[in-house]
C-alpha positions as CSV (number, residue, x, y, z in Angstrom):
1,X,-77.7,111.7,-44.8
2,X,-76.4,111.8,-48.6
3,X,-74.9,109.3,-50.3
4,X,-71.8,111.6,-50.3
5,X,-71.8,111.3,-46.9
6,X,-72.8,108.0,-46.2
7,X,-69.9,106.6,-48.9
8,X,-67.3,108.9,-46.6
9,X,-68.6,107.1,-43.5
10,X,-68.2,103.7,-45.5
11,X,-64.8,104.4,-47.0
12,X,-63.6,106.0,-43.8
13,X,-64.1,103.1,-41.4
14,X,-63.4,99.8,-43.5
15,X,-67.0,99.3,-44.9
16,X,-65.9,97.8,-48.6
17,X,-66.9,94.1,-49.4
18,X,-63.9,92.1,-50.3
19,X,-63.6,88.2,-50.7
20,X,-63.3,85.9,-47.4
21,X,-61.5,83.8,-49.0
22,X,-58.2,85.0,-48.6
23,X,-56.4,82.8,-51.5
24,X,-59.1,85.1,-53.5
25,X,-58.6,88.1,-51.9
26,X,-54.7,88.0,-51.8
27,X,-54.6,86.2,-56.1
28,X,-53.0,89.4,-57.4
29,X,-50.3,90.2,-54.8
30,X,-46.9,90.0,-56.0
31,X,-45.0,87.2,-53.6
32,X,-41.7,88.8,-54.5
33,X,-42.7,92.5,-52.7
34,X,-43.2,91.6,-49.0
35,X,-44.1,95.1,-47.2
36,X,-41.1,96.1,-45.6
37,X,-41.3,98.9,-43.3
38,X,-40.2,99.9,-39.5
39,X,-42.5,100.8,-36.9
40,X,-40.8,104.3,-36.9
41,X,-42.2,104.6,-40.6
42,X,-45.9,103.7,-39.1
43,X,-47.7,106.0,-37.4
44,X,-50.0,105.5,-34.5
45,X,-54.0,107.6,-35.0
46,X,-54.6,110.4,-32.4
47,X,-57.7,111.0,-31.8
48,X,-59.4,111.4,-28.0
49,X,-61.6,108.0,-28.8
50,X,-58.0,106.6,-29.7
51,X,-56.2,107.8,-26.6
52,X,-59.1,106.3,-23.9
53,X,-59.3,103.1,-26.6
54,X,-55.5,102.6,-26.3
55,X,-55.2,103.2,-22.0
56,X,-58.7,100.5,-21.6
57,X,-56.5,97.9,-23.6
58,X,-53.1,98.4,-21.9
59,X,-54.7,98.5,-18.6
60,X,-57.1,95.3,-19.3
61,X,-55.1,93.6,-21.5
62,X,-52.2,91.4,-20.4
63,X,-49.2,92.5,-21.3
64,X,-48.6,89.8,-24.1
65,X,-52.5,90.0,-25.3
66,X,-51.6,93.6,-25.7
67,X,-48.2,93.3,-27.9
68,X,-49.9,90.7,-30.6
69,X,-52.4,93.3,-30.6
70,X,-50.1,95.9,-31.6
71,X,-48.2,93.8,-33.3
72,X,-51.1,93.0,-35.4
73,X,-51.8,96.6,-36.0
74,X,-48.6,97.5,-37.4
75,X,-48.5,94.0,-39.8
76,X,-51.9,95.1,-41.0
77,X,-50.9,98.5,-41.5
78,X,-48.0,97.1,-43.6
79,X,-49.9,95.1,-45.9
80,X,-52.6,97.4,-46.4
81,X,-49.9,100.3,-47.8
82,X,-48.5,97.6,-50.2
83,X,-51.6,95.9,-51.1
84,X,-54.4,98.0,-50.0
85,X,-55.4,100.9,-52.7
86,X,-57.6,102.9,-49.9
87,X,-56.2,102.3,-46.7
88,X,-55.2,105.8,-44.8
89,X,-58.8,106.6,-44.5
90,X,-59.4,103.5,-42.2
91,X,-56.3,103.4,-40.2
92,X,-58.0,105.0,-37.0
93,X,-60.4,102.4,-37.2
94,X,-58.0,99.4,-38.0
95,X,-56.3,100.7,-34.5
96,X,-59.4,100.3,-32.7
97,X,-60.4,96.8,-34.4
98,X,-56.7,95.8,-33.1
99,X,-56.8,97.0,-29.7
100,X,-59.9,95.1,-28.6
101,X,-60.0,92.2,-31.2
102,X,-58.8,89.6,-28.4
103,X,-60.7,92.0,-25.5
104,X,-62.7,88.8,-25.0
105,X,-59.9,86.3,-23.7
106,X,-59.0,88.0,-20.9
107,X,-59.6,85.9,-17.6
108,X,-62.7,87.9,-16.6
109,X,-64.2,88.3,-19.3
110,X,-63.6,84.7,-21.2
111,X,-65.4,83.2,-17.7
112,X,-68.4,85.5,-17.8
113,X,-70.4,84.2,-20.2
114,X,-71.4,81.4,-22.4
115,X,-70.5,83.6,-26.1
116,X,-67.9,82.6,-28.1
117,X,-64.8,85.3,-27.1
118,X,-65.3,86.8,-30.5
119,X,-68.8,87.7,-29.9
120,X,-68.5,89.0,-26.8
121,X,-65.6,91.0,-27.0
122,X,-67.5,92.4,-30.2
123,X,-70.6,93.6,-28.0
124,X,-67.7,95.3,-25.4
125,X,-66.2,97.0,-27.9
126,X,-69.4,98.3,-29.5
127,X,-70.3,99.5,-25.5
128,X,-67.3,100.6,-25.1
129,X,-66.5,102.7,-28.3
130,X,-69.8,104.5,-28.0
131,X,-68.4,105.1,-24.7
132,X,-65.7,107.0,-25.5
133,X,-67.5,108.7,-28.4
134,X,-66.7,106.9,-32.2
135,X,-69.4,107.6,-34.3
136,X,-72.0,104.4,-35.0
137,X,-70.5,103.9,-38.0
138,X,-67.2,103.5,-36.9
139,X,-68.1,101.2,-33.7
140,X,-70.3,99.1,-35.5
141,X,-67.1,98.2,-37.8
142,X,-65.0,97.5,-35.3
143,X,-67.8,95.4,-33.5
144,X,-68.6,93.4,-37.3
145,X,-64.3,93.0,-37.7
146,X,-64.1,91.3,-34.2
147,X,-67.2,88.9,-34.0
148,X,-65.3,88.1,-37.7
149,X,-61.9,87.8,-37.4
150,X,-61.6,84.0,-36.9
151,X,-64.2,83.6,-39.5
152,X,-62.0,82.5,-42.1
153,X,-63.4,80.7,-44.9
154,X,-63.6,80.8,-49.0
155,X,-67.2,81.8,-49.3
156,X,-69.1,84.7,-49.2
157,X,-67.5,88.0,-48.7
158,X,-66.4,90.4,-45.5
159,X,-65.4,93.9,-44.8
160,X,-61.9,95.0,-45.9
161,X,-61.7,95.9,-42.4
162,X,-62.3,92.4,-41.5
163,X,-60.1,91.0,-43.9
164,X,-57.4,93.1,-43.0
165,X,-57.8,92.2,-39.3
166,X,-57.9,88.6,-40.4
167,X,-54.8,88.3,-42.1
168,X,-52.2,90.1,-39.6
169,X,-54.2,88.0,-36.9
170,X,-53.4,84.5,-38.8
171,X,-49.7,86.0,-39.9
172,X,-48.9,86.6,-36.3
173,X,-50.4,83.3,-35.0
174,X,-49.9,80.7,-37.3
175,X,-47.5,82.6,-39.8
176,X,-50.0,82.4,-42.9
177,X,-49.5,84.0,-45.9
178,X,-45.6,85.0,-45.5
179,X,-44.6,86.5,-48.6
180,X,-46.7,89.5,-47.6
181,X,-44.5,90.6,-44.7
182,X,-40.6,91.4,-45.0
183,X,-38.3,89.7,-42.6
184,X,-37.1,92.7,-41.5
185,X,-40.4,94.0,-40.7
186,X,-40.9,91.2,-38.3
187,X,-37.6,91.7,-36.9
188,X,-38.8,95.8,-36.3
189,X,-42.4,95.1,-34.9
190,X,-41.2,92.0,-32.5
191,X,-38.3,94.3,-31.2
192,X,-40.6,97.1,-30.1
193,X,-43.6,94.6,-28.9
194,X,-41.8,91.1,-27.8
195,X,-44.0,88.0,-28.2
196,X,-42.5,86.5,-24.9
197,X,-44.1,82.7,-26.0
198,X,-47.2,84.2,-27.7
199,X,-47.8,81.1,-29.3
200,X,-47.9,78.9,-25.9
201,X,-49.5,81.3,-24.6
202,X,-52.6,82.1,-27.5
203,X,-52.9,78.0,-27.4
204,X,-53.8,77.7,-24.3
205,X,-56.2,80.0,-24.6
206,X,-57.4,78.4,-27.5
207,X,-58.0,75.4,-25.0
208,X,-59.6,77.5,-22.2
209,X,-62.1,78.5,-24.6
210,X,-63.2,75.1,-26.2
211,X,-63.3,73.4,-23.2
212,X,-65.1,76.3,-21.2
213,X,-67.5,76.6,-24.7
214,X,-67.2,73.3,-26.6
215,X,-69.9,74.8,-29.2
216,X,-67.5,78.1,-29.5
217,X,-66.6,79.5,-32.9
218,X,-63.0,79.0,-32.2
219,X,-63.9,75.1,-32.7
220,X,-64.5,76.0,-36.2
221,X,-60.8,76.1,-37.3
222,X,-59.4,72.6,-36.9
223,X,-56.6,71.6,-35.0
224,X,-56.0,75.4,-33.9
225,X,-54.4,74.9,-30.7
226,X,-51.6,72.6,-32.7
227,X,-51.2,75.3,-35.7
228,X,-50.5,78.2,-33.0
229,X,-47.6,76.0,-31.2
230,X,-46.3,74.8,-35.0
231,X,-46.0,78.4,-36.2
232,X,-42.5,77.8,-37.5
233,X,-42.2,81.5,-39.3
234,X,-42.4,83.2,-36.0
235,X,-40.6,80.3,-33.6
236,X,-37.2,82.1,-33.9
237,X,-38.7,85.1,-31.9
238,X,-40.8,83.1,-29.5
């Protein structure tokens, strides 16, 4: 492969190093230009791994595991055309980061083994996207993004498609970082995918998992059961 090629595969699925620290990685962002968009001015990838990606979520997923993912997609995909210089060539595999990044909590599949829910869901959606034919590149980002995206911290460095995974995750369940995201923008994405008490629900599934794995990565953000339920940016739509 030439390096032509292998910098297409990097820039095309999310494979640029960019600060964890997200104070770091979010120093430069004008506060005063949240991203303000409507779904209708987002548009969903196509692609046949896309299609059989997005019918395994909605049919695995519960329904309200399923709207924070989507709801995270579209937040992402709003910050990254604000903030984000080279986004467009990642947004097909942003979609498939977001559709399976909580793949892991569902009642099956949080009982079935002793893995943090990260980690497993990562290795599903690796099995899964080589499945339904993405290219390694491609599945192994997703796979890196997910075993990552509670992996927040202010050292060391992560993929921009991890980053961007991690900040519409922690905007949509704790309401970090606000000035990125226009109300109205909320008010569009919540309207098309409802939370229906996403944030009682995500906390106690936050229990379930550090009581089923008290050694589980999710034990590595303090007190995140309690800054799920406190998420007073999104409590007028919960």
């Amino acid at each position: 492969m030439s390096d032509g090629m292998r910098n297409q595969d990097l820039s095309a699925h999310g494979w640029t190093a960019v600060p964890r620290s997200q104070s770091r990685f979010l120093a430069d962002v004008d506060k005063n230009r949240p991203a303000k968009f409507s779904v209708d001015d987002i548009e969903l990838p196509d692609s046949d791994v896309v299609r059989k990606t997005h019918a395994y979520a909605k049919k695995e997923l519960p329904e309200r595991t399923f709207n924070h993912s989507m709801r995270v997609y579209y937040y992402g995909a709003a910050i990254a055309r604000i903030h984000f210089v080279q986004f467009e060539p990642f947004l097909e595999t942003y979609f498939l980061a977001c559709l399976l990044h909580d793949i892991g909590t569902t009642q099956t599949n949080i009982t079935a083994t002793r893995l943090s829910f990260e980690f497993q869901g990562g290795l599903l959606a690796s099995s899964l996207l080589k499945e339904f034919g993405a290219p390694m590149s491609q599945a192994e980002s997703v796979t890196e993004a997910i075993i990552r995206h509670q992996d927040l911290g202010d050292t060391g460095n992560i993929t921009s498609l991890g980053q961007l995974i991690q900040l519409a995750t922690v905007f949509d369940n704790i309401g970090m970082n606000p000035f990125l995201i226009h109300r109205s923008t909320i008010d569009s994405v919540i309207g098309a995918y409802p939370r229906n008490e996403w944030s009682s629900c995500f906390a106690a599934t936050i229990r379930q998992e550090t009581a089923l794995k008290p050694w589980s990565h999710t034990t590595s953000i303090e007190g995140f059961a309690e800054k799920v339920e406190a998420n007073v940016l999104m409590e007028p739509w919960d």
